[in-house]
C-alpha positions as a printed Julia matrix, in Angstrom:
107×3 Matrix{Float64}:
  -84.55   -9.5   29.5
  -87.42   -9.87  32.04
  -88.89  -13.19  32.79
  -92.8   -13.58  31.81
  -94.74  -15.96  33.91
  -98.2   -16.69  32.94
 -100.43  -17.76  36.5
 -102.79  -20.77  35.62
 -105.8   -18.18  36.55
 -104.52  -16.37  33.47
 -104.54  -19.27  31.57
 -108.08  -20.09  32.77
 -108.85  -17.21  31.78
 -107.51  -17.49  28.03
 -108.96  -20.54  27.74
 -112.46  -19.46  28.6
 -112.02  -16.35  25.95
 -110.33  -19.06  23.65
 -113.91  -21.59  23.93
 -116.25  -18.83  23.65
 -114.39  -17.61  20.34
 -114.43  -21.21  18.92
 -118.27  -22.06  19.76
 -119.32  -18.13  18.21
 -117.09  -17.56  15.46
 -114.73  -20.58  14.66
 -111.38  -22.1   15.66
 -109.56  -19.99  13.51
 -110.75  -16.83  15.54
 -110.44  -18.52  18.45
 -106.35  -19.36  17.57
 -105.57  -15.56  16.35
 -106.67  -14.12  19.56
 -104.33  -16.86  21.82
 -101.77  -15.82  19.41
 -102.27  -12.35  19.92
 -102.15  -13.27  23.82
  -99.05  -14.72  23.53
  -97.29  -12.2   20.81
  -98.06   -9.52  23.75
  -96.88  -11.52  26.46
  -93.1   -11.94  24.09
  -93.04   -8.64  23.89
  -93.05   -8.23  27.73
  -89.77   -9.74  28.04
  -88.42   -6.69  26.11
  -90.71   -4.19  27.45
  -91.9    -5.0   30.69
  -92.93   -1.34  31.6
  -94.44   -1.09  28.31
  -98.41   -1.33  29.48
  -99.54    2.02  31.7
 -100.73    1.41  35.46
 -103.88   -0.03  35.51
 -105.96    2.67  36.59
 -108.67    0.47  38.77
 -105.98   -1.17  40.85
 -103.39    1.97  41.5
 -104.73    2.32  45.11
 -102.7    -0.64  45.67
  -98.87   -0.46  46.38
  -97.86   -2.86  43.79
  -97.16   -1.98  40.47
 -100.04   -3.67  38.23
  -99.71   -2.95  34.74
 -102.01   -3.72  31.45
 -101.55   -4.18  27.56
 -104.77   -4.26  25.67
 -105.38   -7.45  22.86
 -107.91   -6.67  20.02
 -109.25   -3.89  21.78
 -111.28   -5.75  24.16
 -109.17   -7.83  26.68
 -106.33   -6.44  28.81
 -103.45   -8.83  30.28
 -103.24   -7.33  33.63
  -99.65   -8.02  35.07
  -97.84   -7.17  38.32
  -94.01   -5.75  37.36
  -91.39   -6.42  40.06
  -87.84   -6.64  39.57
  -86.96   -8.59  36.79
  -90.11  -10.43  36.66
  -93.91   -9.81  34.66
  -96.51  -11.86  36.26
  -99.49  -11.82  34.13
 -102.34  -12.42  36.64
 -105.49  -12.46  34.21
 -107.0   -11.45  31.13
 -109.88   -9.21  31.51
 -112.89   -8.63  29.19
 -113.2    -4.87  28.77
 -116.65   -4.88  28.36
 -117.17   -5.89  32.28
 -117.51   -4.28  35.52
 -114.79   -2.42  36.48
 -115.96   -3.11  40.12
 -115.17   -7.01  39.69
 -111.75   -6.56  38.8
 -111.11   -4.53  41.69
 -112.68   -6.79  44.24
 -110.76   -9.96  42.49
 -108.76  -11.22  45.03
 -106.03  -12.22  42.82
 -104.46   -8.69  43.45
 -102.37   -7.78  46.92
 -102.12   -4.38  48.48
């Protein structure tokens, strides 16, 4: 089993996904897409390789990875050894340009 570590950027990110789905649609929303979150992040620990290179990052060396939640939101995580890191949770619907500039990702 691999271990999953969720970064607190990851969780700052979840949280700001989490408050804009309470204030526009309602708490209940809001709660089914953390779950979702963290369903995806369990299933890590089985599967770590189960999320396909993330295409926008593969010029790097390291082996960043992505599941995508509700169709919208990708958990972006770096696979090493016997260890998912998930770095951030990124809103489909933005530039692809930003997440390649982010500098929460090493060569």
């Amino acid at each position: 089993m691999v271990k999953v570590i969720i970064t607190p950027s990851a969780i700052e990110d979840a949280e700001a996904i989490f408050s804009y789905y309470e204030a526009c649609y309602s708490h209940s929303a809001a709660n089914k897409l953390l779950k979702e979150f963290i369903a995806f992040a369990r299933r890590l620990e089985q599967m770590p390789e189960m999320g396909p290179k993330e295409p926008v990052l593969e010029h790097l060396k390291k082996n960043y990875r992505y599941v995508v939640v509700w169709n919208r939101y990708k958990l972006i995580y770096l696979y090493e050894q016997d260890t998912c890191s998930i770095l951030m949770v990124w809103d489909c619907k933005r530039n692809p340009e930003d997440l390649q500039n982010d500098n929460r990702f090493e060569s």
